[in-house]
C-alpha positions as CSV (number, residue, x, y, z in Angstrom):
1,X,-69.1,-203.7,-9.1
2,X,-65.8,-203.0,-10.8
3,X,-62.1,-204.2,-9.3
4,X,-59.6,-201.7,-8.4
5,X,-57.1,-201.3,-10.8
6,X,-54.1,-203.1,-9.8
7,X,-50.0,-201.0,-9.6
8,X,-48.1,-204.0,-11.0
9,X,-45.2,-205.3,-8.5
10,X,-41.9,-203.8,-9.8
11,X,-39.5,-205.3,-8.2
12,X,-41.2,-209.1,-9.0
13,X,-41.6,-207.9,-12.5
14,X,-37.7,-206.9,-12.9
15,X,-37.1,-210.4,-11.1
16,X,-39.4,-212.1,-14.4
17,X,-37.3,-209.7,-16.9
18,X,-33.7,-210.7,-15.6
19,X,-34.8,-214.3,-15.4
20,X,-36.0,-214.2,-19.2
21,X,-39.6,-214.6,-19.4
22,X,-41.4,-214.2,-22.2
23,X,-45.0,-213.1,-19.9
24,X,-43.0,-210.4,-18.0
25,X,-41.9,-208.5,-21.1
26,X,-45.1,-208.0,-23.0
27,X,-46.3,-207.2,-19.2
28,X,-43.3,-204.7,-19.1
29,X,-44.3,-203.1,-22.5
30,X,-47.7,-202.7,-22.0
31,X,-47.1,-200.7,-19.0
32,X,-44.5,-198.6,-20.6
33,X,-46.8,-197.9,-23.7
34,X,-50.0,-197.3,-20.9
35,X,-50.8,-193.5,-20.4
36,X,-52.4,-193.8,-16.6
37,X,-50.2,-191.9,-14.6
38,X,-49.9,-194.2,-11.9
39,X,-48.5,-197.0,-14.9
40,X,-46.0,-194.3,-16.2
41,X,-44.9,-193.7,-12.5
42,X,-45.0,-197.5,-12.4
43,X,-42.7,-197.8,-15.7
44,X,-40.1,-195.0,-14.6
45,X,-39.4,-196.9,-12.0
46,X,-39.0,-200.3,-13.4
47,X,-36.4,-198.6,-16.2
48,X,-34.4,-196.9,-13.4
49,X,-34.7,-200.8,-11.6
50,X,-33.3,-202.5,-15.0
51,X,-30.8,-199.3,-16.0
52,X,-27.9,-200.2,-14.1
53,X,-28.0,-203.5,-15.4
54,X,-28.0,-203.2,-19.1
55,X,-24.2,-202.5,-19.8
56,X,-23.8,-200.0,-22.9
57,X,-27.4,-200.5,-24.2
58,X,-29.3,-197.8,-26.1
59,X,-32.6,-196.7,-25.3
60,X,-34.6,-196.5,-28.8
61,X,-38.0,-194.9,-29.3
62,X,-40.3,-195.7,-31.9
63,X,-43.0,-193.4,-32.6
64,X,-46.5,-194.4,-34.9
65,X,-50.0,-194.8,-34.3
66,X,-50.9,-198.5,-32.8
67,X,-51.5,-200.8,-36.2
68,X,-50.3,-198.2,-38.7
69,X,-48.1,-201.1,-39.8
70,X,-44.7,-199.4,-38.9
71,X,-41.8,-201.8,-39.8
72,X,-40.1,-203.4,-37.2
73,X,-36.4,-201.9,-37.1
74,X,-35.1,-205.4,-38.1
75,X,-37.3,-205.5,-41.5
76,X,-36.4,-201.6,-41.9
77,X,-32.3,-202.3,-41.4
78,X,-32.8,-204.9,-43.8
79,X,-31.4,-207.8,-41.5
80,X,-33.4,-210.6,-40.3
């Protein structure tokens, strides 16, 4: 018997983000990096939840295959 796969809660997952928790950002990511079209529905939704709140940030893409041991922008800027 297998579970049906669960549409994360949005709104409670924006709620986590804004309140700083660790948990509902690597929950955040996955769902953004996930390639089920219900999850990219999902994470569209959760940026245009979070947009209004984030001032003059930039949105920043970084492209490479998972483990291909890409630099993270803080080691590739040189800062720490």
């Amino acid at each position: 018997m297998t579970l049906p796969k669960a549409t994360p809660d949005i709104e409670k997952l924006a709620d986590d983000l804004r309140a700083g928790h660790r948990a509902a950002l690597a929950r955040a990511i996955t769902l953004i990096e996930s390639r089920r079209g219900d999850h990219q529905a999902a994470a569209r939704e959760l940026v245009q939840e979070l947009l209004p709140e984030t001032g003059k940030a930039v949105r920043v893409g970084i492209t490479g295959s998972p483990g291909s041991a890409n630099p993270p922008p803080s080691m590739r800027s040189g800062c720490s």
